[in-house]
C-alpha positions as CSV (number, residue, x, y, z in Angstrom):
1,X,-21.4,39.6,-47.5
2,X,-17.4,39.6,-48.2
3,X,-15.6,36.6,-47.3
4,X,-12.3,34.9,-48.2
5,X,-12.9,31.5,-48.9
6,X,-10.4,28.3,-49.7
7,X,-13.2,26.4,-50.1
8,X,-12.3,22.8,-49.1
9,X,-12.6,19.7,-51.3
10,X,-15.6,18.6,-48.5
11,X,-17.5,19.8,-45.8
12,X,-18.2,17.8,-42.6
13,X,-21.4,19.8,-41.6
14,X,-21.7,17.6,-38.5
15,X,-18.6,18.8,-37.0
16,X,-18.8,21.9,-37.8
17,X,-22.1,22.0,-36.1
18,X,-21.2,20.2,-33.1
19,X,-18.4,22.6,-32.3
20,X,-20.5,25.5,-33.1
21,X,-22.7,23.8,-30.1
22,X,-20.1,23.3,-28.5
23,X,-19.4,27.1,-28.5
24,X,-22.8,27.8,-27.7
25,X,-23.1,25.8,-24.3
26,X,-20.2,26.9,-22.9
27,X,-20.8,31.1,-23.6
28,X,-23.0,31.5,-20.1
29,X,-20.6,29.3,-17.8
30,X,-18.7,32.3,-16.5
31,X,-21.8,34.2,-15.8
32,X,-22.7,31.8,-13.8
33,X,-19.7,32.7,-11.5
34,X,-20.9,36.3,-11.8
35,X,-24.2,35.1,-10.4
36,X,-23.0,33.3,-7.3
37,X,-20.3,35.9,-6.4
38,X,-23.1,38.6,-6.3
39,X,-25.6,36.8,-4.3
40,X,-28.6,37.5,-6.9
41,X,-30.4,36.2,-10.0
42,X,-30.6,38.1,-13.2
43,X,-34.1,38.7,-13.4
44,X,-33.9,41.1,-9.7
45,X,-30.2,42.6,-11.6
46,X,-31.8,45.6,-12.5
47,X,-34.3,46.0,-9.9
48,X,-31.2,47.3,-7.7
49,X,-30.6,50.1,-9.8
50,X,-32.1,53.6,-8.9
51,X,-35.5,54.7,-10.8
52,X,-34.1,57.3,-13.0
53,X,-31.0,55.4,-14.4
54,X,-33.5,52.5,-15.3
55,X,-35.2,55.2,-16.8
56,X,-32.8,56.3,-19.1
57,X,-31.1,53.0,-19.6
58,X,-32.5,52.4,-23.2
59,X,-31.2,56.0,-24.3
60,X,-27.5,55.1,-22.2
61,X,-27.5,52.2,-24.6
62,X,-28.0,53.8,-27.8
63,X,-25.2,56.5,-26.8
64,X,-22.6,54.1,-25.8
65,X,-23.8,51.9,-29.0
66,X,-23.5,54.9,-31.1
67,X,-20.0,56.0,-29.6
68,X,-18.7,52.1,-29.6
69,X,-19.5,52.7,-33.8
70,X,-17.8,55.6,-34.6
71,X,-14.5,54.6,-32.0
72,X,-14.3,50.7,-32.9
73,X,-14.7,51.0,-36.7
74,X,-12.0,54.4,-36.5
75,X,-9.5,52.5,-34.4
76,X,-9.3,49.6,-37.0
77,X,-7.1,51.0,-39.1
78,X,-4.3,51.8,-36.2
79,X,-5.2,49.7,-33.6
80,X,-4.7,45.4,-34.4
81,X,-7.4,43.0,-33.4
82,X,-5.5,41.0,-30.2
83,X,-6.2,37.8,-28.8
84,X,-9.1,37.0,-27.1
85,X,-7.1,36.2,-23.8
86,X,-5.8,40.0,-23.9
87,X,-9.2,41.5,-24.3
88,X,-10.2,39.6,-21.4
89,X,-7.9,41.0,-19.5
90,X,-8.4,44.1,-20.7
91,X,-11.3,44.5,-20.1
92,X,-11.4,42.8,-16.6
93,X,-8.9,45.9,-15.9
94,X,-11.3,48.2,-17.1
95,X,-14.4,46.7,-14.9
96,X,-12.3,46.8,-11.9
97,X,-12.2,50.5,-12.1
98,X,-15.5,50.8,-13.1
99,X,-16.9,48.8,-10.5
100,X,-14.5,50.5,-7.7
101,X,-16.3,53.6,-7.9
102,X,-19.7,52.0,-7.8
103,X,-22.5,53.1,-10.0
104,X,-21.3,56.3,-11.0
105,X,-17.9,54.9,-12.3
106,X,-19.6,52.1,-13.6
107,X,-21.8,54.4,-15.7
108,X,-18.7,56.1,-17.3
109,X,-17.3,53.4,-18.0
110,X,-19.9,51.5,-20.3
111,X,-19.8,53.1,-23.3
112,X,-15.7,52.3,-23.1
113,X,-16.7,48.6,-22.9
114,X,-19.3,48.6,-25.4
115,X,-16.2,49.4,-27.6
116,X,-14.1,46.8,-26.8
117,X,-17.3,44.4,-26.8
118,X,-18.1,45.7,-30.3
119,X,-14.2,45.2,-31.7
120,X,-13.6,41.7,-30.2
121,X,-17.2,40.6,-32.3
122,X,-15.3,42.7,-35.4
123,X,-12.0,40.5,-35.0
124,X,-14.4,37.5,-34.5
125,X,-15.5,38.2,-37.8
126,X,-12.4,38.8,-39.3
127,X,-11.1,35.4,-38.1
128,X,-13.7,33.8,-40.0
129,X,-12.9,35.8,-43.3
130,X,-15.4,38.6,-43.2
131,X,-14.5,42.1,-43.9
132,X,-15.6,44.5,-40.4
133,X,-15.7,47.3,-43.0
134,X,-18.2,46.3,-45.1
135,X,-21.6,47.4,-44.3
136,X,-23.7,44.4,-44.1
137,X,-21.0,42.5,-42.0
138,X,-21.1,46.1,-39.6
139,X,-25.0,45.0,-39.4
140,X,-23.8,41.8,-38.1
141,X,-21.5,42.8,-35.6
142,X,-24.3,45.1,-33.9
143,X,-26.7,42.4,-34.4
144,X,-24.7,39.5,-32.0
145,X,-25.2,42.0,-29.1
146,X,-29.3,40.6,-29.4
147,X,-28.1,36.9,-27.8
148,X,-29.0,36.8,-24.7
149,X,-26.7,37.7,-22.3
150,X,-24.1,36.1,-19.9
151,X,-26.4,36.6,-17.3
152,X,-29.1,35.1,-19.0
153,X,-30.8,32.0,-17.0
154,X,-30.6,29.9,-19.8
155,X,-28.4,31.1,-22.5
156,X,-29.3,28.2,-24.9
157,X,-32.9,28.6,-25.3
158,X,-32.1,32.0,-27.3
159,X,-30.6,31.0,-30.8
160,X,-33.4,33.3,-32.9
161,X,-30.5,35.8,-33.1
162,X,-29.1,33.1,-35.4
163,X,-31.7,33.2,-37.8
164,X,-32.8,36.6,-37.8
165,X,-31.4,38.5,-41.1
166,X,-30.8,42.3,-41.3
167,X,-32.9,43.1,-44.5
168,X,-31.7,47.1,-44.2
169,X,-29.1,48.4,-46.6
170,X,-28.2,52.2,-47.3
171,X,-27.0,54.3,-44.6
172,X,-29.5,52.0,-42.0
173,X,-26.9,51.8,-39.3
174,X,-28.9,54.2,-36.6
175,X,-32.0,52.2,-37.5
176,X,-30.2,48.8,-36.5
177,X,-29.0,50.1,-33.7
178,X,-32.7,51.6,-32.6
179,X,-33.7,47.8,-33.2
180,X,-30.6,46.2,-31.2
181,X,-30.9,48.7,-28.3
182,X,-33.8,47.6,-26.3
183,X,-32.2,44.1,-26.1
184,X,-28.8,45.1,-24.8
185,X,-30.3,47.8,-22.6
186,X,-31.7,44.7,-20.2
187,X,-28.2,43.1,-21.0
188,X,-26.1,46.3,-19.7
189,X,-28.4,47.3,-16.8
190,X,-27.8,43.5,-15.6
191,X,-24.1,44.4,-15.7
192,X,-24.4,48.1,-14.1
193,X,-26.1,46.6,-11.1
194,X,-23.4,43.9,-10.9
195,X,-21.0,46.5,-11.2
196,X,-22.4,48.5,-8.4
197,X,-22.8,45.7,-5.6
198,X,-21.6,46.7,-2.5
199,X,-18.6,46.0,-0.7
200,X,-17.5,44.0,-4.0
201,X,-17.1,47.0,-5.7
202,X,-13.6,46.4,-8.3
203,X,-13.7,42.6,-7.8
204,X,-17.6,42.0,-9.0
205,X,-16.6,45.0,-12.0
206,X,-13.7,42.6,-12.9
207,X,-15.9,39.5,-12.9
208,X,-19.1,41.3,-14.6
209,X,-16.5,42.5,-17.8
210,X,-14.8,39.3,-18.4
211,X,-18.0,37.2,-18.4
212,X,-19.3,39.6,-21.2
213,X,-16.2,39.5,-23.0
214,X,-16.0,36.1,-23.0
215,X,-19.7,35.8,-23.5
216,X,-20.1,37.9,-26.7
217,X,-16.7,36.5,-27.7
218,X,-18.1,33.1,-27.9
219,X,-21.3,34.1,-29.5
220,X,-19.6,36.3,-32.4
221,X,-17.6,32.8,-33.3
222,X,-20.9,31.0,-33.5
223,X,-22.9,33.8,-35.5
224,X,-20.3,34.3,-38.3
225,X,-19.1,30.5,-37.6
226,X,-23.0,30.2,-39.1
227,X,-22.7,32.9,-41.7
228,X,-19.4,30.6,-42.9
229,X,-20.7,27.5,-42.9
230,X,-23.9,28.6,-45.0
231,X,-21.5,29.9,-47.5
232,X,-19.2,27.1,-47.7
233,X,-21.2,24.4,-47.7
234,X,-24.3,26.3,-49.4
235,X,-26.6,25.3,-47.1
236,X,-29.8,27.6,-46.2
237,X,-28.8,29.7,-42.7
238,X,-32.8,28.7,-41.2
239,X,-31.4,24.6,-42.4
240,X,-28.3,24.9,-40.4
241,X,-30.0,26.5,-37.1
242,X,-32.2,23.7,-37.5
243,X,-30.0,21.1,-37.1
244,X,-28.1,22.7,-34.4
245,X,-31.5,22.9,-32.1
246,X,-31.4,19.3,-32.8
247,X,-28.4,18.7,-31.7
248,X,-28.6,21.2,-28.7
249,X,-32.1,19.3,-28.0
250,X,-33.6,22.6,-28.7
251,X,-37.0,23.7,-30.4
252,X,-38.1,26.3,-32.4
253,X,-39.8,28.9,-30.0
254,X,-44.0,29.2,-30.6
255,X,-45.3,31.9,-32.4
């Protein structure tokens, strides 16, 4: 993995890790919000939506991943990443029209999101001195859209994405994205049926796409915020998730 490093002259793993919690904790509070202004839980979210767009939700997912690829990593070279306040409000805009129309709009407008979800998690990186155009830090970027979601019941309880390595090199991107689809398909059919309340309509749409921006936001600084802390302080990844499920008052999941 490419990174630029000024390594400094120590390392206070503690902090580091306490701020990566930090990060961590707070990723699901906005969700939260989305929750209570739609009147539901996340496990009925995609209950609402019609048979046949639950369906085809898995194949949706691998489209709009597929298109978010191809349009995120072309627009790097004449587009600049922005602040994360801007892609919030970005992409609040964009959720307001896509909720207005209900599901229809909605649908249209996910793989447009997916976009803007995937580039905010390549500027993430960035920030923390990886390069978005090489092709194992690409891997890594698809792979934060496996966290649980901002809809997610209990956000903490999910940090094997942390841990889990992407052992595929070559031209593997179509098989990480077969492996990552699933996951987000639950994730994105939650936000569809948010989307498509009714009555809400724009104002649910604009709440739905700021808590995901936000969301994956938070959870690309803590997965390459990992990845740098490994490096720098050259400290096994598994050792450093360990130690923040202690601190989180987490552990490890059963097998």
């Amino acid at each position: 993995m490419q990174i630029e490093s000024n390594l400094p002259s120590t390392i206070d793993v503690d902090a580091r890790l306490d701020e990566i919690a930090r990060r961590y904790k707070q990723a699901g509070g906005v969700g939260i919000h989305v929750l209570n202004l739609i009147g539901g839980s996340a496990d009925g979210l995609i209950d609402r939506l019609p048979g046949a767009v639950r369906r085809n939700l898995e194949s949706a997912t691998m489209k709009a991943l597929n298109h978010a690829m191809q349009a995120a990593h072309s627009s790097r070279s004449y587009v600049k990443d922005q602040q994360g306040w801007l892609n919030q409000a970005v992409s609040t805009a964009m959720g307001a029209a896509g909720g207005a129309g209900g599901l229809p709009t909605a649908l249209a407008e996910l793989p447009v999101t997916t976009t803007l979800l995937l580039r905010v998690i390549q500027g993430v990186a960035a920030e923390h001195g990886f390069d978005p155009a090489a092709e194992n830090v690409q891997f890594d970027c698809v792979h934060v859209f496996t966290a649980a979601g901002p809809l997610a019941d209990d956000n903490t309880a999910d940090l094997g994405f942390l841990t889990v390595r992407m052992a595929l090199t070559g031209r593997a991107m179509n098989a990480v994205i077969a492996r990552v689809a699933p996951r987000l398909a639950v994730v994105l059919g939650q936000k569809l049926a948010a989307q498509a309340v009714p009555v809400l309509g724009a104002v649910a749409g604009a709440a739905t796409n700021y808590a995901y921006t936000s969301y994956y936001q938070d959870m690309a600084h803590v997965h390459f915020g990992m990845r740098k802390l490994a490096i720098e302080a050259d400290i096994p990844q598994e050792e450093l998730v360990a130690r923040l499920r202690q601190k989180m008052g987490r552990t490890p999941p059963k097998i």
